[in-house]
C-alpha positions as CSV (number, residue, x, y, z in Angstrom):
1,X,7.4,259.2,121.3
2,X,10.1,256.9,121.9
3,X,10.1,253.3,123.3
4,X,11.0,252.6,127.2
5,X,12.3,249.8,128.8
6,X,8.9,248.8,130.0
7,X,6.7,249.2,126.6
8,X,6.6,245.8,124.7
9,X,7.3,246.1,121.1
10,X,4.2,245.7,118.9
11,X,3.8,242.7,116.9
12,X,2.1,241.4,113.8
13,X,-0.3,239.7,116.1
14,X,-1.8,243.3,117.5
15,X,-4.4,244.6,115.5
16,X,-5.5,247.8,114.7
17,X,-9.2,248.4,116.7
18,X,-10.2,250.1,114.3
19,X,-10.1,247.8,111.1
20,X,-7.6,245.0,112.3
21,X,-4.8,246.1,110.4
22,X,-1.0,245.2,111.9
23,X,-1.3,248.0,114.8
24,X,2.0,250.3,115.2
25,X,0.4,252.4,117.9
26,X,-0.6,251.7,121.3
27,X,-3.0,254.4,123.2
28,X,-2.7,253.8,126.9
29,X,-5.5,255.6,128.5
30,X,-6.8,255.8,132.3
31,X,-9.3,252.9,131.5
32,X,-7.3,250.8,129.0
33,X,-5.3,250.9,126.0
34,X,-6.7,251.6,122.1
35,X,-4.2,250.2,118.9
36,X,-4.2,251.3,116.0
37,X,-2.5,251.4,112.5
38,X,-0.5,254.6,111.1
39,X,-3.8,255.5,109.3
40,X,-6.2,255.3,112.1
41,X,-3.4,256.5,114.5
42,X,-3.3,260.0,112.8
43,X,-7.0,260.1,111.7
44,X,-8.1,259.6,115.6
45,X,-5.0,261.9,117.2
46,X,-7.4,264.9,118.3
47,X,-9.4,262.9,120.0
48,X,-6.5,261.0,122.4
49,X,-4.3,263.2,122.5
50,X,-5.4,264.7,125.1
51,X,-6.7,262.2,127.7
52,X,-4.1,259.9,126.9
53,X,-1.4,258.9,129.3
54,X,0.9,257.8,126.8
55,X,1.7,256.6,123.1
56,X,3.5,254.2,122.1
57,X,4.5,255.3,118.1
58,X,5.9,252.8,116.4
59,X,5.0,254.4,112.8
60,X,8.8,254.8,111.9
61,X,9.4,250.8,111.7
62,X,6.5,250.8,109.2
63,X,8.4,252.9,107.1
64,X,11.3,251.4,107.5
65,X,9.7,248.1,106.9
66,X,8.3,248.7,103.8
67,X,11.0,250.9,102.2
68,X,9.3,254.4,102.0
69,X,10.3,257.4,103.3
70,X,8.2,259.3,106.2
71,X,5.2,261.5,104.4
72,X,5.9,265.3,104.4
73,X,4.4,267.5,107.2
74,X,1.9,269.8,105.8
């Protein structure tokens, strides 16, 4: 999902809940919002995908960031 004018961009200072690694996704759900890292992001994607009201992905600057190219789809 892209960015809109109203999302923030995520920073080194969000962390991911899940193990406090630099966050690249944002969950925003009825009752709050969840971050995570690429890893957690996909390992935890059944479970918000459906209640969530949106997602922030970010995942493509990691790439970017550190040089790699985006992992095949399987």
């Amino acid at each position: 999902m892209s960015a809109t004018t109203t999302e923030q961009t995520l920073t080194a200072a969000d962390r991911c809940d899940r193990c406090g690694a630099q966050a690249y996704v944002r969950v925003v759900l009825p009752v709050g919002e969840l971050l995570f890292c690429g890893h957690h992001a996909r390992a935890h994607a059944d479970a918000y995908t459906g209640v969530a009201t949106h997602v922030q992905d970010e995942t493509d600057r990691l790439f970017a960031e550190h040089g790699s190219a985006r992992p095949e789809s399987d």
